[in-house]
N, C-alpha and C positions, 0 to 999 in steps of 0.2 A: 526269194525271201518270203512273198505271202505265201507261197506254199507249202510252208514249214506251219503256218496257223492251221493245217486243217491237217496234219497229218500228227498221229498221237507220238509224243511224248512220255516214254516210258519211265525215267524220272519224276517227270512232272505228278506221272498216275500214282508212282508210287507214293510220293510225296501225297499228297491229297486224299490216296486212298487212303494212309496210313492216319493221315491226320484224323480224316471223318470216324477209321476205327476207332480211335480214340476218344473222341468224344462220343460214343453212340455205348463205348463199355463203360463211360460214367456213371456208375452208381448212385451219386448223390449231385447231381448238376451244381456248380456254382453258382451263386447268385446274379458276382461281376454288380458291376458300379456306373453311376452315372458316366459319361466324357468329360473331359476336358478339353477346351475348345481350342485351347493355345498346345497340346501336347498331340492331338489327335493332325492338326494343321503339321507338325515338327514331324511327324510321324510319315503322313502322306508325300511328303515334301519333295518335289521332283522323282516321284514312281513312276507316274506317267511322262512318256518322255515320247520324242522320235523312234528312237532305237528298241526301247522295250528295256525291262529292269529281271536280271537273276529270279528264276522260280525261288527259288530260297531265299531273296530276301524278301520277297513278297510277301509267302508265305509268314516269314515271320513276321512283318508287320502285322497281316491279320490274325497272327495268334498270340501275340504280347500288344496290339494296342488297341485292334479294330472288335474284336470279338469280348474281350474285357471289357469294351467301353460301351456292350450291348447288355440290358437284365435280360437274365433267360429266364423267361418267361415259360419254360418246361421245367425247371425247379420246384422243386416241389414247398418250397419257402416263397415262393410267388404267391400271394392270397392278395393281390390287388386288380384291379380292372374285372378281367376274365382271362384266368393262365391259361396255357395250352397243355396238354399232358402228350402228346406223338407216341403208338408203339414203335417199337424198334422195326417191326416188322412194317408200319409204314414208310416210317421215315426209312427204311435199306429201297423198299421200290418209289420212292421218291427222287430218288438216286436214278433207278430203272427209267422213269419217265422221262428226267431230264437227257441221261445217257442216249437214251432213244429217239428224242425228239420228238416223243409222244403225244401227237396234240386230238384233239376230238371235236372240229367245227365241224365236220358235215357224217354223212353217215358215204356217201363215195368215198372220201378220203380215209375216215376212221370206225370204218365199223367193229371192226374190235373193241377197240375203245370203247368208241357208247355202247357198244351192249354189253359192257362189264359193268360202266357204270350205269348203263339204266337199269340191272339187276338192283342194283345198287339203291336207286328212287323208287323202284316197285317194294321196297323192301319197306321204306322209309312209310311209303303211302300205306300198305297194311299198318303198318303200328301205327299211325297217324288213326284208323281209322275209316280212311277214302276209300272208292271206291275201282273197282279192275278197269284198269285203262286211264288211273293217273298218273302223270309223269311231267318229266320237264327236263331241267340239266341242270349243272352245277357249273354256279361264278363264283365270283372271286372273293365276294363274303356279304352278310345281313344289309349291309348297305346296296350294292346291286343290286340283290335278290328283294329287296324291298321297293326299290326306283322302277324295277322291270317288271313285277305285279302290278303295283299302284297305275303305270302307263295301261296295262289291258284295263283295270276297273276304271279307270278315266274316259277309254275311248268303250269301253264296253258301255259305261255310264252315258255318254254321249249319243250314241246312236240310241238308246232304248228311250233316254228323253228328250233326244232332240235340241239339247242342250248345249250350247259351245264352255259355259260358265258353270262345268262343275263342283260341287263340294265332296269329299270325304269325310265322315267323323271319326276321332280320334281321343283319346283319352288325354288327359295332366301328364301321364305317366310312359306317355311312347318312347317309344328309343328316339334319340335325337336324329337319326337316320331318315325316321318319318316324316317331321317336318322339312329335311332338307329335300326329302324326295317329293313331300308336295308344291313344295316351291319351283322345284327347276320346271316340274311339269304344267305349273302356272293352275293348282288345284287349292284351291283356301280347305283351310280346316273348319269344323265344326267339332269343336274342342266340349267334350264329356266331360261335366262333371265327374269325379269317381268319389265312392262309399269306400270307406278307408285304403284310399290309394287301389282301388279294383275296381275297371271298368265292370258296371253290371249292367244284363239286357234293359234289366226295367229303367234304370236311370236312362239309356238311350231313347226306350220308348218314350221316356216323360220329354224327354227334351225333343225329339221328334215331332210328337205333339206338340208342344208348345212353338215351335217353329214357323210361319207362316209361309217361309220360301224350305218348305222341308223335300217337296218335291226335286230339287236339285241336288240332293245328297243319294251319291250313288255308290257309296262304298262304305267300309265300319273296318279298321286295324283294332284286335283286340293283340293281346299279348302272353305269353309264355314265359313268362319268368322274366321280370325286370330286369335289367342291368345293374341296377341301384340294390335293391331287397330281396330277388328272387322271389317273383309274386306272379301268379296266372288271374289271369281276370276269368271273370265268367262267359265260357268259352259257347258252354251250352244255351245258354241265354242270349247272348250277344248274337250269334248263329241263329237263333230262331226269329227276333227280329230282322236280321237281317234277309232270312229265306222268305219272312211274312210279308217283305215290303221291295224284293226285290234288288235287294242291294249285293254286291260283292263285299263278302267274308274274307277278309286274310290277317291271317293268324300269322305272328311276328315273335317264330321260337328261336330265334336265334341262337341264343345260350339253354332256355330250359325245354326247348323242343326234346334234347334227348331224353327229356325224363317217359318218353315215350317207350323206351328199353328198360327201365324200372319197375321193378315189382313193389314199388315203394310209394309210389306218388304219381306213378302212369294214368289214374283215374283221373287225376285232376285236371288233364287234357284230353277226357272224353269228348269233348267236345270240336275238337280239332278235324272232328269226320265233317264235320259241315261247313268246313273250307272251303272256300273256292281257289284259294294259295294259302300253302305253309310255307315256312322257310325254316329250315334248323342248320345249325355252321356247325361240321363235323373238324373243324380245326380248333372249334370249342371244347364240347365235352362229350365229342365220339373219337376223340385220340387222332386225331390226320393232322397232316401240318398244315401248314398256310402256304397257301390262303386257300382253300375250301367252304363254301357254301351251298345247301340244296335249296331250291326252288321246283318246288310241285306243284301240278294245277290241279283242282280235279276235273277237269277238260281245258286239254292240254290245244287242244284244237283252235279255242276261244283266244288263246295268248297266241299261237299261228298266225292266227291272222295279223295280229298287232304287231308282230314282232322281223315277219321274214323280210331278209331286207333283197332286195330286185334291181340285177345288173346284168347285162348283156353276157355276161362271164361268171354270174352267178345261176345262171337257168339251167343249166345241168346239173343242177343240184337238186333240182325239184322237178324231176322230169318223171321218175319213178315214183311217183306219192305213197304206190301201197308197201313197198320198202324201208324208206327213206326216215330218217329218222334224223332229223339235221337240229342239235341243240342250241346252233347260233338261229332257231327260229323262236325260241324261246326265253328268250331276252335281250338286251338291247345290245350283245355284244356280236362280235363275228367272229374273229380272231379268237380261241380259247386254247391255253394245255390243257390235258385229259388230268383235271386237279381232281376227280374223283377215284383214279384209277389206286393210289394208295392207300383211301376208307375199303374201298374192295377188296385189294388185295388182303388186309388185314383181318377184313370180315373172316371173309373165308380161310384165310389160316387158324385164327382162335374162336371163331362161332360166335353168334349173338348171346349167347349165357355168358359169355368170361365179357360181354360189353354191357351186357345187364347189370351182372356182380361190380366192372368198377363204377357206370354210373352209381350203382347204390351205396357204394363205400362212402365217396363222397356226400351224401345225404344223410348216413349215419354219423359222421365225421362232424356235420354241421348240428347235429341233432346233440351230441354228446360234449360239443362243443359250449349250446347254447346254456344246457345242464348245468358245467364249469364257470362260466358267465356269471349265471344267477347264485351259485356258492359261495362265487367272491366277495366279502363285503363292499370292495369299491370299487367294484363295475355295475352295472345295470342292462339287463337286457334289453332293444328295443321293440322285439318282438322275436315270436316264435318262428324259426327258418321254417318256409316254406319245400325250399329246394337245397341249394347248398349255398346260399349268404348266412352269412349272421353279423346285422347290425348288433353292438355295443356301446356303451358312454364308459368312460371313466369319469366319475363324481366328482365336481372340480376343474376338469380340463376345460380351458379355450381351446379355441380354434389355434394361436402358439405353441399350445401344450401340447395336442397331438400332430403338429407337423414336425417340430423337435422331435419328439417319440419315433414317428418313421422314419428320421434322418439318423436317427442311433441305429435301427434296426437294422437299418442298411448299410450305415457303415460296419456294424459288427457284424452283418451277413446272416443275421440272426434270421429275417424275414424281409421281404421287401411287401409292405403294408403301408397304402397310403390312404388317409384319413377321407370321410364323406360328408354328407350333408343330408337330413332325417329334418324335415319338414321346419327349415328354418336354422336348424343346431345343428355345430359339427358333431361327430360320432364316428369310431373304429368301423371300419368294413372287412371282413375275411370273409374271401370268395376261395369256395374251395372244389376242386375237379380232381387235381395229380392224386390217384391211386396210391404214391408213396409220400404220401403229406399224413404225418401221423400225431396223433392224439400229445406225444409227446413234445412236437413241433409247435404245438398251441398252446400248450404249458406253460415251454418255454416265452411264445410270445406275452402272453400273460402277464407272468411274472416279471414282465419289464416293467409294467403298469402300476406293479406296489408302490405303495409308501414308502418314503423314510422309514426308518425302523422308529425314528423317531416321536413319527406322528403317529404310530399303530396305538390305540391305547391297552 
């Protein structure tokens, strides 16, 4: 009987292949709808058993209860949080990785692997900026990739001052990711003012100065495109104090790191060379699925040390140094899948110009967007898109007003757009990435936001 779990099921492949074909030639992704808690439960209800339950009706559960009751979030009507847009050509070797058991901890086990994907990170590191001989690996997304820098500047910070009780400075405006990552590592912030929501050098310097116990700050996270607005702080700035005073630089691109592949607004992460860690999630807005994040050092050496972890049955892994290339030394993890090996694979089928052109869709998308915005009499813009947000008001809305508005939108599948918050007041957010989210798709949302015909005067 267990030997029937490891031997394939030709049924079952077909079954599943067929299914994934199917959803991989959607042209226009469904939006799908929150769950229901009470039908999702009726649903599941006795699958799991002793015996095991019919491929087919499995299946059908997750394609009439389990998969409907998820928002895909690869829709191109997703303009909430941060969608995902997967090529096809990722997500088919995503398939390839899992089929193969493709994983990529050490460099004896998977040298394939990481040297596909450390193509991969040297690629990332030219655009960034860095210099020949940065690298690192890819986890599992901005939060990782954030907790597992922050640790090397902590202990890096440590030995250089002597310090058990280090601080980091960090902006109003970090991804929540950051404080949680200073927290576990028991590192308090020195929280930046920022000059209209953008951390700048000189504001660090002034607070620097003013500081008496300033000596204990051993790091500076500036950031790449907010989660909230799509805003870069001052990359070059911030990076200069930080190189003047000996502090670790890590830049937090998680979402607008890719504008590094833009002919658009690539400059406004000039600054990003004077990293000592980037981090940009290609399961954002480089097309790969999830969970994909990179993590680059520009001395990858320096997180080595922090990072390898040493066990009587780990030391053959490090026995080769001028070889070895082991990515579970470059973050807190050990256990990893090769979640890079699908942004490669994809690279190299469609080349960096056709991942140039769609970051840049999406930026003209937002730019033409905000244009339509400011036309309308009864919207107002909050500012000009940086990258691809564009905050909105409708004149008159509470915080009621637009939470009802995304519950229509989503029920009619019109859009799934869920309302934000702009320095105190709610306000529309459309975060936009999917290459096939078009000018008319925003029209459309728009136009949900008129008046009565009767209040028009």
């Amino acid at each position: 009987m267990t030997g029937g779990m490891f031997r394939l099921d030709e049924e079952m492949a077909d079954l599943l292949i067929g299914y994934c074909r199917e959803r991989l030639s959607l042209e226009d992704v469904p939006l799908d709808h929150p769950g229901d808690k009470a039908a999702l439960a009726a649903a599941l209800d006795g699958l799991v058993n002793e015996h095991g339950s019919d491929v087919r009706r499995v299946l059908d559960v997750v394609e009439h209860s389990l998969a409907p009751a998820v928002i895909s979030c690869d829709s191109p009507r997703f303009l909430s949080f941060i969608p995902a847009a997967p090529t096809k050509a990722a997500l088919l070797f995503d398939m390839v990785v899992s089929s193969a058991s493709l994983q990529g901890i050490s460099w004896l086990e998977a040298a394939g692997a990481v040297a596909a994907e450390n193509q991969v990170l040297a690629l990332l590191a030219r655009r960034a900026g860095m210099p020949e001989g940065a690298g690192g690996c890819f986890v599992s997304g901005g939060s990782a990739a954030n907790l597992s820098a922050l640790a090397v500047a902590r202990d890096e910070g440590r030995v250089r001052t002597g310090r058990e009780r280090v601080r980091i400075a960090v902006s109003e405006e970090a991804h929540s990711s950051i404080g949680a990552a200073l927290h576990l590592l028991g590192v308090d912030p020195l929280v930046v003012p920022t000059a209209d929501h953008r951390l700048l050098g000189a504001r660090l310097r002034d607070v620097l100065d003013g500081d008496p116990a300033r000596d204990d700050v051993v790091g500076v996270v500036a950031t790449a495109g907010t989660t909230n607005a799509g805003m870069v702080d001052d990359l070059e700035g911030v990076g200069e104090v930080a190189r003047g005073r000996e502090m670790w630089f890590h830049v937090d691109g998680a979402y607008g790191g890719a504008a590094i592949f833009s002919t658009r607004t690539r400059g406004r992460l000039s600054g990003a060379s004077r990293a000592d860690s980037f981090v940009v999630d290609p399961h954002k807005w480089l097309f790969a699925p999830f969970d994909c994040a990179a993590l680059v050092y520009r001395d990858p050496e320096r997180a080595r040390r922090v990072h390898t972890q040493h066990a009587g049955y780990l030391e053959v892994l490090h026995r080769d140094a001028s070889d070895a290339w082991n990515p579970s030394d470059y973050a807190y993890h050990l256990t990893r899948r090769a979640r890079g090996l699908p942004l490669w694979f994809s690279l190299a089928v469609h080349g960096t110009d056709a991942y140039g052109e769609a970051v840049d869709a999406a930026i003209d998308l937002a730019r033409r967007t905000a244009e339509l915005v400011e036309r309308t009499a009864w919207l107002e813009l909050v500012r000009e898109p940086e990258l691809s947000i564009v905050l909105f008001r409708r004149r008159g809305w509470d915080t009621d007003d637009y939470e009802r508005w995304s519950r229509r939108l989503l029920r009619d599948q019109i859009a799934f757009v869920v309302p934000s918050v702009w320095e105190g007041e709610p306000v529309a957010r459309l975060a936009f990435l999917h290459p096939g989210t078009t000018l008319a798709v925003v029209e459309e949302v728009l136009a949900t936001t008129a008046p009565p015909a009767s209040d028009v005067p």
